[in-house]
VONU-807191 format. One record per atom (N, C-alpha, C): residue number from 0; atom name; y, z, x. Coordinates in steps of 0.2 Angstrom, whole numbers, plus 5000, padded with zeros to 4 digits. Example, Ala and Ser with C-alpha at 12.3 -4.5 7.8 and 13.67 -1.06 7.14 Angstrom:
# VONU-807191
  resi  name  north    up  east
     0     N   4972  5039  5066
     0    CA   4978  5039  5062
     0     C   4984  5039  5066
     1     N   4989  5035  5064
     1    CA   4995  5036  5068
     1     C   5000  5039  5064
END
This chain:
# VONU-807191
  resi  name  north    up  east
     0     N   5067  5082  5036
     0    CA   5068  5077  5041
     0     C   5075  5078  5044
     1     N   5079  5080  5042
     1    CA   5085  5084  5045
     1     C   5084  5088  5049
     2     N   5081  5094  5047
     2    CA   5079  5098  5052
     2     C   5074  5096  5059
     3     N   5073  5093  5057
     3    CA   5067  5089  5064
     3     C   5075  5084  5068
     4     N   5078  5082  5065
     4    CA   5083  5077  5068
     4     C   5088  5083  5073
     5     N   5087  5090  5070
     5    CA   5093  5095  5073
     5     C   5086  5096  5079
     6     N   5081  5097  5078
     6    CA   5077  5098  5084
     6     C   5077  5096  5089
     7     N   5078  5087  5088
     7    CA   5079  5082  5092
     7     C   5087  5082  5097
     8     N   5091  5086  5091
     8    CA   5098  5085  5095
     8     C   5098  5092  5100
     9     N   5095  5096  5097
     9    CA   5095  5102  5099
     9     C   5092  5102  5107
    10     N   5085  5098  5107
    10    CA   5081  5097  5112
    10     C   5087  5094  5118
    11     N   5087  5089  5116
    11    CA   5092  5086  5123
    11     C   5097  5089  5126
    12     N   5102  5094  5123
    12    CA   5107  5098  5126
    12     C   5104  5102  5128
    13     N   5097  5107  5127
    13    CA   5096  5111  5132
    13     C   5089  5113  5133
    14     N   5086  5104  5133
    14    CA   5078  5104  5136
    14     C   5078  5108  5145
    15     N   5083  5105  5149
    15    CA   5083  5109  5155
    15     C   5081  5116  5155
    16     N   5087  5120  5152
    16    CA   5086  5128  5150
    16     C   5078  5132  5147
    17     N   5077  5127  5141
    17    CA   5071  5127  5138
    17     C   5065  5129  5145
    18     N   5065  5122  5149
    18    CA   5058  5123  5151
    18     C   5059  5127  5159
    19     N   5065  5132  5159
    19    CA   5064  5135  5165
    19     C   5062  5143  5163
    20     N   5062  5144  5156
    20    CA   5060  5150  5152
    20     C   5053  5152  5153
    21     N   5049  5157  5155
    21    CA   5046  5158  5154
    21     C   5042  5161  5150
    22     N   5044  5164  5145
    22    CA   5040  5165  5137
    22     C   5042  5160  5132
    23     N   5043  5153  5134
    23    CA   5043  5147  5128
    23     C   5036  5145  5132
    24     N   5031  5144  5127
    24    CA   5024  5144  5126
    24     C   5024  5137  5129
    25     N   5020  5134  5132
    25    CA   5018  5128  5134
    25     C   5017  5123  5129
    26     N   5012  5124  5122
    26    CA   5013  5122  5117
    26     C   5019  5119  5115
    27     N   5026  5122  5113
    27    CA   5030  5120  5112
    27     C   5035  5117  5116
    28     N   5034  5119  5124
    28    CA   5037  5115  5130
    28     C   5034  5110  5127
    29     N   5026  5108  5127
    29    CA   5027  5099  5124
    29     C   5030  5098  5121
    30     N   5028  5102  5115
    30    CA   5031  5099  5108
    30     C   5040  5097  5107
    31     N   5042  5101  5111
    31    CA   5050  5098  5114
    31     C   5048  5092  5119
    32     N   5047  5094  5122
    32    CA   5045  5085  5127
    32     C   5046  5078  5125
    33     N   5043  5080  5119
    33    CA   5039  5075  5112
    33     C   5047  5071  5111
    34     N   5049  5075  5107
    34    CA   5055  5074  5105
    34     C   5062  5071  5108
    35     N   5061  5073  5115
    35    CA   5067  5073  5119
    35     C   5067  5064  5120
    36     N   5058  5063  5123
    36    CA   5055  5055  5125
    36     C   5058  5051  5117
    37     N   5056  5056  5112
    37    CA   5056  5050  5107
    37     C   5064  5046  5104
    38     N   5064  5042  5101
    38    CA   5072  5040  5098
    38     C   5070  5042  5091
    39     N   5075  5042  5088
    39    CA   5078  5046  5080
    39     C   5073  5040  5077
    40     N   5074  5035  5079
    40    CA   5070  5028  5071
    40     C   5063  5030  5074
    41     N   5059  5033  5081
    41    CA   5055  5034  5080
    41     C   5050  5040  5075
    42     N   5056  5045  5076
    42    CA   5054  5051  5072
    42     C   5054  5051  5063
    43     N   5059  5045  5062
    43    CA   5059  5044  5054
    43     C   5052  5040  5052
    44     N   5049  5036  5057
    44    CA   5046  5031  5055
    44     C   5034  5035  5058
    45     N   5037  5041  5058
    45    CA   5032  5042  5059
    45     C   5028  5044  5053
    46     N   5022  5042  5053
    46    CA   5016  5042  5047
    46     C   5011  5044  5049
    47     N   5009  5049  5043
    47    CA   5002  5053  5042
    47     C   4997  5048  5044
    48     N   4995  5041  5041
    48    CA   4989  5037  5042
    48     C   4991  5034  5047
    49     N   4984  5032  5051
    49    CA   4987  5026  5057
    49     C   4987  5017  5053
    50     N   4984  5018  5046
    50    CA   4981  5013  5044
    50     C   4984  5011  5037
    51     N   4990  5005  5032
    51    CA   4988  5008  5027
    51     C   4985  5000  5024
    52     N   4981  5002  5018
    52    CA   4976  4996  5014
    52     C   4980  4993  5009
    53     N   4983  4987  5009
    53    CA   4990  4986  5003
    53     C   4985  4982  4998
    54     N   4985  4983  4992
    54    CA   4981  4979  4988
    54     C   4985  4978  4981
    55     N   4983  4974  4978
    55    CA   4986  4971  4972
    55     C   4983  4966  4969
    56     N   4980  4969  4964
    56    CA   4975  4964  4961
    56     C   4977  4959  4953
    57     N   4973  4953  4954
    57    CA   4978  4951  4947
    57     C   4972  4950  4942
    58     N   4973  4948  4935
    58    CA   4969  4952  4930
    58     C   4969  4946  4924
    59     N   4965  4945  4922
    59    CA   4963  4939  4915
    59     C   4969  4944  4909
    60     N   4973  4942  4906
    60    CA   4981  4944  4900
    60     C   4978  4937  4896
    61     N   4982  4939  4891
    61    CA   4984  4938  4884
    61     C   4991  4939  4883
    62     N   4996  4935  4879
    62    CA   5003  4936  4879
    62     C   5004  4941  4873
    63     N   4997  4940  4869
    63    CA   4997  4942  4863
    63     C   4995  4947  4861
    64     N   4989  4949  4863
    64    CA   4984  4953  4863
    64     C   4986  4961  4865
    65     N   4986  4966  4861
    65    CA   4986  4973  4863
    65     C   4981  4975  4869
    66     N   4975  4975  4864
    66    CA   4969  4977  4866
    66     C   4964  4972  4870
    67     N   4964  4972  4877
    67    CA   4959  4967  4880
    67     C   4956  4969  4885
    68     N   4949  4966  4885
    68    CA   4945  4967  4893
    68     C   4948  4964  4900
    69     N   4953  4966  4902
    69    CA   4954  4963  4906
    69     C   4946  4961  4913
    70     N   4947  4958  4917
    70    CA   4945  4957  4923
    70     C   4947  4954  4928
    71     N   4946  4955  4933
    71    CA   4950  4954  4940
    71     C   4949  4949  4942
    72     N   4953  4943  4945
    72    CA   4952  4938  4943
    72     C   4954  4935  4952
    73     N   4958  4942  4956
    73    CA   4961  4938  4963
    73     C   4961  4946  4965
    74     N   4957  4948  4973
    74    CA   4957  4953  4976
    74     C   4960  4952  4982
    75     N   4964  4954  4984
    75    CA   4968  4954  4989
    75     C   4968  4963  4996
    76     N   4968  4964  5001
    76    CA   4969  4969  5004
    76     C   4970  4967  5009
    77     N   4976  4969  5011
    77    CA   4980  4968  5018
    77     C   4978  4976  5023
    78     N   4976  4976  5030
    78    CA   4976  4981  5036
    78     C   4983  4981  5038
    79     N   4986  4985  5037
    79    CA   4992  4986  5039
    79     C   4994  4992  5045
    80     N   4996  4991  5052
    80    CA   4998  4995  5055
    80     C   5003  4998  5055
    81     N   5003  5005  5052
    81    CA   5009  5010  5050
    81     C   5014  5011  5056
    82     N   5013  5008  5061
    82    CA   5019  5010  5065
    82     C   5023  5003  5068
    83     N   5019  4998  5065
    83    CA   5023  4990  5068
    83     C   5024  4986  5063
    84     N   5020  4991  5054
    84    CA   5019  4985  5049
    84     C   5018  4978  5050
    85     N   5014  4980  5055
    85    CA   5012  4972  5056
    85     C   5004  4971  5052
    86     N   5001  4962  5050
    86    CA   4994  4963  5046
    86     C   4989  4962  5050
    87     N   4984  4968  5051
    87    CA   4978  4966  5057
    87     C   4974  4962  5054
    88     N   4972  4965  5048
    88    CA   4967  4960  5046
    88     C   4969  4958  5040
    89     N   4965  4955  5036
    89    CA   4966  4953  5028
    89     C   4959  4952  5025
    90     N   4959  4952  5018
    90    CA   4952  4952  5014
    90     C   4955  4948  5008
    91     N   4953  4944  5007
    91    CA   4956  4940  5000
    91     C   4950  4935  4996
    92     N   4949  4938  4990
    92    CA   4944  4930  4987
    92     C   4945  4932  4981
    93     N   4945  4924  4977
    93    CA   4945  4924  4969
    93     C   4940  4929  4965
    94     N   4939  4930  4963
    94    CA   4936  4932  4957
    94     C   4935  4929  4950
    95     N   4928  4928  4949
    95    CA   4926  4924  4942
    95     C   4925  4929  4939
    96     N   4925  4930  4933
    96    CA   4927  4932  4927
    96     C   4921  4931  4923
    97     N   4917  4936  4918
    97    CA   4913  4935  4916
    97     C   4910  4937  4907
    98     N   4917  4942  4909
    98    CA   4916  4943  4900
    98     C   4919  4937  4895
    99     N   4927  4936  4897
    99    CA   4930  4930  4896
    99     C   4930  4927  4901
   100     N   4928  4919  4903
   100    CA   4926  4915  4910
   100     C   4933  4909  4908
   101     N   4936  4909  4902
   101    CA   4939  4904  4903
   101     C   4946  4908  4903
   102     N   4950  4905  4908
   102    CA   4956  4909  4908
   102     C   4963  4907  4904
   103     N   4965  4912  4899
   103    CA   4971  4908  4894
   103     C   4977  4905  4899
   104     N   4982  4901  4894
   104    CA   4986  4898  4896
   104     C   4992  4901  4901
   105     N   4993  4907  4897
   105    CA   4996  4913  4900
   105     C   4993  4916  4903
   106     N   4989  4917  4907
   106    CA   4987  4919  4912
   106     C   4988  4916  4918
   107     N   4987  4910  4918
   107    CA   4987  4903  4921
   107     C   4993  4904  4924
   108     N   4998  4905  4918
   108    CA   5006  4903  4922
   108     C   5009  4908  4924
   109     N   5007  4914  4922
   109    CA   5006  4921  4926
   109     C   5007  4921  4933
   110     N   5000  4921  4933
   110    CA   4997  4921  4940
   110     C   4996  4916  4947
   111     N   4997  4911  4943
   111    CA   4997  4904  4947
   111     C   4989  4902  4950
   112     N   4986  4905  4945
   112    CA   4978  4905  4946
   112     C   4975  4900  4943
   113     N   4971  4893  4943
   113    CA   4969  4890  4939
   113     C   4961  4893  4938
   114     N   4960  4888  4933
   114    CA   4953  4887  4930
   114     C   4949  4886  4934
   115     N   4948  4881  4940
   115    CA   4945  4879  4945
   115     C   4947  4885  4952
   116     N   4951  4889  4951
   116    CA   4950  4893  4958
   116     C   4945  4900  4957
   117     N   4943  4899  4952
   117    CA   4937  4908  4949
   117     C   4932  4902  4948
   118     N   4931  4896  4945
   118    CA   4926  4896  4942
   118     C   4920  4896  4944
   119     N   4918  4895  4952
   119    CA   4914  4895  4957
   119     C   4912  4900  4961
   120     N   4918  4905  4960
   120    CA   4919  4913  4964
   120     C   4914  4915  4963
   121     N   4913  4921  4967
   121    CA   4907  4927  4967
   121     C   4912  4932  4962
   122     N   4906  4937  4957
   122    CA   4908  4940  4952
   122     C   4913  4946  4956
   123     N   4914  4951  4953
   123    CA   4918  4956  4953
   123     C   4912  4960  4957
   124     N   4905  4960  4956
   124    CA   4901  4965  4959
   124     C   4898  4962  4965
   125     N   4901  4954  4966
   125    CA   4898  4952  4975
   125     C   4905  4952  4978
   126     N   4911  4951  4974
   126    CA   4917  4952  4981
   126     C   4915  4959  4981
   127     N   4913  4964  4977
   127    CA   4917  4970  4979
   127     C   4909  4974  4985
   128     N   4905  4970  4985
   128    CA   4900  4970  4991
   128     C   4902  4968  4997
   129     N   4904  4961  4997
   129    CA   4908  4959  5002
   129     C   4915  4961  5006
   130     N   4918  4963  5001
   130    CA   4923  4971  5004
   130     C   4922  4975  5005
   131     N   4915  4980  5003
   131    CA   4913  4984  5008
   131     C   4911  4983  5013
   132     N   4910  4977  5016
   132    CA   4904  4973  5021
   132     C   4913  4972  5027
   133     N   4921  4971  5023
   133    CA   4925  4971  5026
   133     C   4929  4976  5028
   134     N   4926  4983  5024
   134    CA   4929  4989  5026
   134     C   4926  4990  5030
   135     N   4919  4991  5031
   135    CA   4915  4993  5037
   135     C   4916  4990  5044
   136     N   4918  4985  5045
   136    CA   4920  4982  5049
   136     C   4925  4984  5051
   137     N   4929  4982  5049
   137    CA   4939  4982  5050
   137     C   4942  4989  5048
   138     N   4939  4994  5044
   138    CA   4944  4999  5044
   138     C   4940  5005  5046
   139     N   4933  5007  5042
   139    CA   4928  5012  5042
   139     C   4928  5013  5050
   140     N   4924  5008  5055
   140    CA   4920  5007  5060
   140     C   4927  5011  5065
   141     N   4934  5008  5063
   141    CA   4938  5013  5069
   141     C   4939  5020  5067
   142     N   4937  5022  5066
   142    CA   4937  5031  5065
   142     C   4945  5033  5065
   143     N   4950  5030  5061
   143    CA   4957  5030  5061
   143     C   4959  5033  5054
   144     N   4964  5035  5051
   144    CA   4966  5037  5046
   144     C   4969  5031  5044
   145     N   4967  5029  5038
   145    CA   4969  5025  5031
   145     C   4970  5028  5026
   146     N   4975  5023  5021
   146    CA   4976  5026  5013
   146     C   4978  5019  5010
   147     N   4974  5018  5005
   147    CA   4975  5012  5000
   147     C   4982  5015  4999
   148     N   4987  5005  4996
   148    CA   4994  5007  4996
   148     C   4995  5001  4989
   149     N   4997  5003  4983
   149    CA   4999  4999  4978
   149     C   5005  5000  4975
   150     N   5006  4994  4971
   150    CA   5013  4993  4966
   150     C   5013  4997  4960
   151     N   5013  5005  4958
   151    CA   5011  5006  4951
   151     C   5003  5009  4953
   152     N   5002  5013  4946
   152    CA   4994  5014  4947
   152     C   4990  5011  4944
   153     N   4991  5002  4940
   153    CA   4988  5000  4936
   153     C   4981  4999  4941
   154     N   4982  4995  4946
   154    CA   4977  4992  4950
   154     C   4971  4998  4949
   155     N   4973  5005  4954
   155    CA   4968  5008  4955
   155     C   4967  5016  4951
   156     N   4971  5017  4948
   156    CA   4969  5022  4942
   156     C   4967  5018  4934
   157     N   4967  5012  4934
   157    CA   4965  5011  4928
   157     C   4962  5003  4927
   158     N   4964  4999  4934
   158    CA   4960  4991  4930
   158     C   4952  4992  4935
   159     N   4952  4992  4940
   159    CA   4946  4994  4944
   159     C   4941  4998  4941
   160     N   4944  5005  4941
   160    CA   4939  5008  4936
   160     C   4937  5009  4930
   161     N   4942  5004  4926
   161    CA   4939  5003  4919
   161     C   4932  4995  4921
   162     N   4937  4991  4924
   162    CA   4931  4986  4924
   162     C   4925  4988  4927
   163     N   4923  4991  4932
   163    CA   4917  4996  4933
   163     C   4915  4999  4930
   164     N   4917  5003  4927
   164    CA   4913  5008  4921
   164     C   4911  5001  4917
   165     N   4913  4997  4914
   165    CA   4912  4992  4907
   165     C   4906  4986  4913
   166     N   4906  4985  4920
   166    CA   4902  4982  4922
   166     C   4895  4987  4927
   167     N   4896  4992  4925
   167    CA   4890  4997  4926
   167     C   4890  4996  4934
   168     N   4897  4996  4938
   168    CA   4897  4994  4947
   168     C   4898  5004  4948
   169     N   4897  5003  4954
   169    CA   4899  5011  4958
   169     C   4905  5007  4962
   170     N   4910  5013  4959
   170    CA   4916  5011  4963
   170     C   4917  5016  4970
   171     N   4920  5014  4973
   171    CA   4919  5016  4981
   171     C   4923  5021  4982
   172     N   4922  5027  4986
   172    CA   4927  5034  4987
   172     C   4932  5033  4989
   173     N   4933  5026  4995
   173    CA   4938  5024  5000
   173     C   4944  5023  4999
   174     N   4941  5020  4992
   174    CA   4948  5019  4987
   174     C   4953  5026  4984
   175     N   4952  5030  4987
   175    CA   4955  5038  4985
   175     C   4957  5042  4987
   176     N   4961  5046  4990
   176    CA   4968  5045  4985
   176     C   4970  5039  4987
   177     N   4976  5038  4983
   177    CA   4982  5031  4986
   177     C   4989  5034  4984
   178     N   4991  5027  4988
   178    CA   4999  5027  4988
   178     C   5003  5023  4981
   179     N   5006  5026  4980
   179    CA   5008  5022  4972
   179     C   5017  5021  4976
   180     N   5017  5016  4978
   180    CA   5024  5013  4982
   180     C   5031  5013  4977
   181     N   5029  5013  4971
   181    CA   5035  5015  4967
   181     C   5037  5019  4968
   182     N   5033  5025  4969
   182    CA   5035  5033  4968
   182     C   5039  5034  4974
   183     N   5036  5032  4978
   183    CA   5039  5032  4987
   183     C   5045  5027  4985
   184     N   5046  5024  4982
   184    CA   5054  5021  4982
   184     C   5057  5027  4980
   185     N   5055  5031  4974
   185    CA   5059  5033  4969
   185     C   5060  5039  4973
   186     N   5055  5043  4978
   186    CA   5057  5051  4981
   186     C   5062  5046  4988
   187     N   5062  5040  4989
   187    CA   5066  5039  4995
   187     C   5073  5038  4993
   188     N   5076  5032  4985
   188    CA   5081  5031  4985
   188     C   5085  5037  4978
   189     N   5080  5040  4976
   189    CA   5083  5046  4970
   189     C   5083  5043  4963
   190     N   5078  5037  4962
   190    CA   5078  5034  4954
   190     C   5074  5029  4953
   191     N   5069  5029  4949
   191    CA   5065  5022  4948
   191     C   5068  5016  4948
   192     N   5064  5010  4952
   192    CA   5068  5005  4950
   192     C   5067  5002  4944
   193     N   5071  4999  4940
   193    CA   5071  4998  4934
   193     C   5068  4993  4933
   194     N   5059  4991  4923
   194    CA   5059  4987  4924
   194     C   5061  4979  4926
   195     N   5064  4976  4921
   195    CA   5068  4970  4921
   195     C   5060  4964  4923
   196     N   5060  4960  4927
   196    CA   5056  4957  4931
   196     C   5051  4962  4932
   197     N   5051  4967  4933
   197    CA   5045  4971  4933
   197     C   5046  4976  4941
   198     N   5044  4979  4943
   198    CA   5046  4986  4947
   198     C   5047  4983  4956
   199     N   5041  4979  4958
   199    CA   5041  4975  4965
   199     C   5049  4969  4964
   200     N   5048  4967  4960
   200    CA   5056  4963  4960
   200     C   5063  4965  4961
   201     N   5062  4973  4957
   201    CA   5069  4976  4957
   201     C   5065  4979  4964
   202     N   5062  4984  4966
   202    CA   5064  4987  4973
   202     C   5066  4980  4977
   203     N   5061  4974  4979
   203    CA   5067  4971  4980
   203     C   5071  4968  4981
   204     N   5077  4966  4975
   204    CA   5083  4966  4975
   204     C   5087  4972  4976
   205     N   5084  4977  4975
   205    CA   5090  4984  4979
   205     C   5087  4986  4985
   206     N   5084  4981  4988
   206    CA   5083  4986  4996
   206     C   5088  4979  5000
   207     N   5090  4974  4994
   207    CA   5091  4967  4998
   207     C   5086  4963  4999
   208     N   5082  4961  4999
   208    CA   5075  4959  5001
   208     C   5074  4954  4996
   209     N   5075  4947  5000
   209    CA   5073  4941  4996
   209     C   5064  4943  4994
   210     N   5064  4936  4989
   210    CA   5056  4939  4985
   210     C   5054  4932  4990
   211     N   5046  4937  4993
   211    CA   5043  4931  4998
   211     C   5038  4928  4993
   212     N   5035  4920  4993
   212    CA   5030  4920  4988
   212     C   5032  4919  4980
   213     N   5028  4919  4978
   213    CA   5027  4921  4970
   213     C   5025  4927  4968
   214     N   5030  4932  4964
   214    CA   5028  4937  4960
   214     C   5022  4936  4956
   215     N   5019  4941  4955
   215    CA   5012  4941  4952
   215     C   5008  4935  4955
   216     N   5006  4936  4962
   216    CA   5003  4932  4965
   216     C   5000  4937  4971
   217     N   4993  4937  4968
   217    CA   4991  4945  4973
   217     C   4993  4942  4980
   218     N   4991  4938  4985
   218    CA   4993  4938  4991
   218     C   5002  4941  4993
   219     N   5005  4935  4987
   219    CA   5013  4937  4990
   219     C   5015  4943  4986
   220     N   5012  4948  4983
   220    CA   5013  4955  4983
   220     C   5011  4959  4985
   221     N   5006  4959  4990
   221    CA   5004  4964  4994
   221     C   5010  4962  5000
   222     N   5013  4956  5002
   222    CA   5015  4953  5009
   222     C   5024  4958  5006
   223     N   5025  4956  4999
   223    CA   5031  4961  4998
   223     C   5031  4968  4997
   224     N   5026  4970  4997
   224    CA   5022  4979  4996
   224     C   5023  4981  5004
   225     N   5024  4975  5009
   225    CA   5023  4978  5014
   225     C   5029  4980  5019
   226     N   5037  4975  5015
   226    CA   5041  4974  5018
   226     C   5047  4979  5013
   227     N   5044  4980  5008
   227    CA   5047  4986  5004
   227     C   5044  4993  5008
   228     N   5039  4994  5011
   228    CA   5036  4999  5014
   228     C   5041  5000  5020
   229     N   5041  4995  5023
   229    CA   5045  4994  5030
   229     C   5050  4998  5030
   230     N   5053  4993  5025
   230    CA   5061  4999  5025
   230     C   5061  5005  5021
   231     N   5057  5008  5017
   231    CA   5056  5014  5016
   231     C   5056  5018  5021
   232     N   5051  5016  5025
   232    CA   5048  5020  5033
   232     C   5056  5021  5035
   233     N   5059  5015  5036
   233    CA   5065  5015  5041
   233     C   5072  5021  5038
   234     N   5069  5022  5031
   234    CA   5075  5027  5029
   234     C   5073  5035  5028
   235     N   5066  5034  5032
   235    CA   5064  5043  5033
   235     C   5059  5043  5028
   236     N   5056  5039  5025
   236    CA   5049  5041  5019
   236     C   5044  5041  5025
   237     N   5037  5046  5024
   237    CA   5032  5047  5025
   237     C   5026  5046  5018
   238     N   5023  5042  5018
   238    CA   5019  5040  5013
   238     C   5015  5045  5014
   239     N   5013  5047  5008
   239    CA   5007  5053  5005
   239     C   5005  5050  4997
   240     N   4997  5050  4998
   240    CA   4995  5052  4991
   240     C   4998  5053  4986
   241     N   4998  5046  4981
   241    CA   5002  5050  4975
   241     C   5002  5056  4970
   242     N   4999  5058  4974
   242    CA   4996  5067  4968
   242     C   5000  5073  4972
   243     N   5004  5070  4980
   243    CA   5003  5074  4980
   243     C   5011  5074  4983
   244     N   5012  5069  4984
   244    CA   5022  5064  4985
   244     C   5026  5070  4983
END
């Protein structure tokens, strides 16, 4: 990033000189062009995807319990435009529950989920019909670069794909690779954010960022996934693939 910022400074003082040269290639006349036009916030805030999918899912718990089935109980996925962070579209529905249908207490006051907002839902394998039916529309149909964007890799390296394998569903490619937004705090500000409240609460309180919503409240954690992202962009991060960050 630094060396793209000496590019930028370097273009202005002697873009004139640059483009009266005869052996600097045209190719690169633009490519300084590029830079001269652009401002520095625009050059830090540039991203590989035109599109990101901010999701976070909430999950049937036990306070007690080690070992449990979890299931997904609240699907949430925001369209988000990487250059304005603004939500184009949105996809959100409860989720009924079928191995365990009644949801403990603790979960309850978890999530802010009641008993009456799943119990009528469409299962785990007709939202997630219905979310294909909203990818195809809204994300697939523009031929644009997206990348699913989470809190952690719980969502998409391990609850999604367990509860599929255990509910014999095919899970979609689309969702692959992802951005694991902690890592992206942690290669922007040089250290994980420490439990406490858990990882979205501390990024944050250290970027300053009042908590919108209720934690553990799929809708108002993707909406804070989105503003923690904001300001990453604004301090030079480029989201990539967790495998690959």
């Amino acid at each position: 990033m630094m060396l793209l910022l000496k590019k930028y400074n370097r273009a202005q003082s002697f873009f004139p000189l640059v483009l009266s040269c005869r052996n600097i290639s045209r190719k690169k006349q633009v490519l300084l062009t590029d830079l001269v036009q652009k401002k520095p916030e625009d050059l830090r805030r540039h991203q590989i995807y035109d599109y990101f999918i901010v999701l976070d899912f909430e999950a049937t718990c036990e306070r007690s319990k080690l070992t449990y089935d979890q299931e997904i109980i609240e699907f949430p996925a925001f369209k988000v435009n990487s250059s304005t962070y603004q939500i184009e579209e949105c996809f959100h529905s409860f989720v009924r529950p079928t191995i365990q249908p009644i949801l403990s207490e603790f979960c309850m006051q978890l999530t802010g989920i009641t008993q009456f907002q799943v119990d009528d839902k469409p299962t785990l394998k007709e939202v997630m019909q219905l979310f294909d039916i909203w990818m195809e529309k809204h994300v697939l149909s523009d031929n644009k670069n997206f990348i699913f964007c989470t809190s952690g890799d719980w969502d998409l390296m391990k609850m999604l794909p367990s509860e599929c394998k255990m509910k014999n569903l095919t899970l979609p490619k689309y969702f692959y690779p992802y951005v694991n937004i902690n890592k992206s705090y942690a290669l922007t500000m040089g250290k994980w954010p420490r439990l406490g409240k858990g990882r979205l609460h501390a990024m944050l309180r250290l970027l300053d960022l009042e908590v919108f919503g209720e934690l553990h409240q799929g809708t108002s954690d993707c909406e804070n996934m989105i503003r923690i992202m904001e300001v990453l962009s604004k301090k030079g991060h480029i989201f990539k693939p967790t495998s690959t960050s």
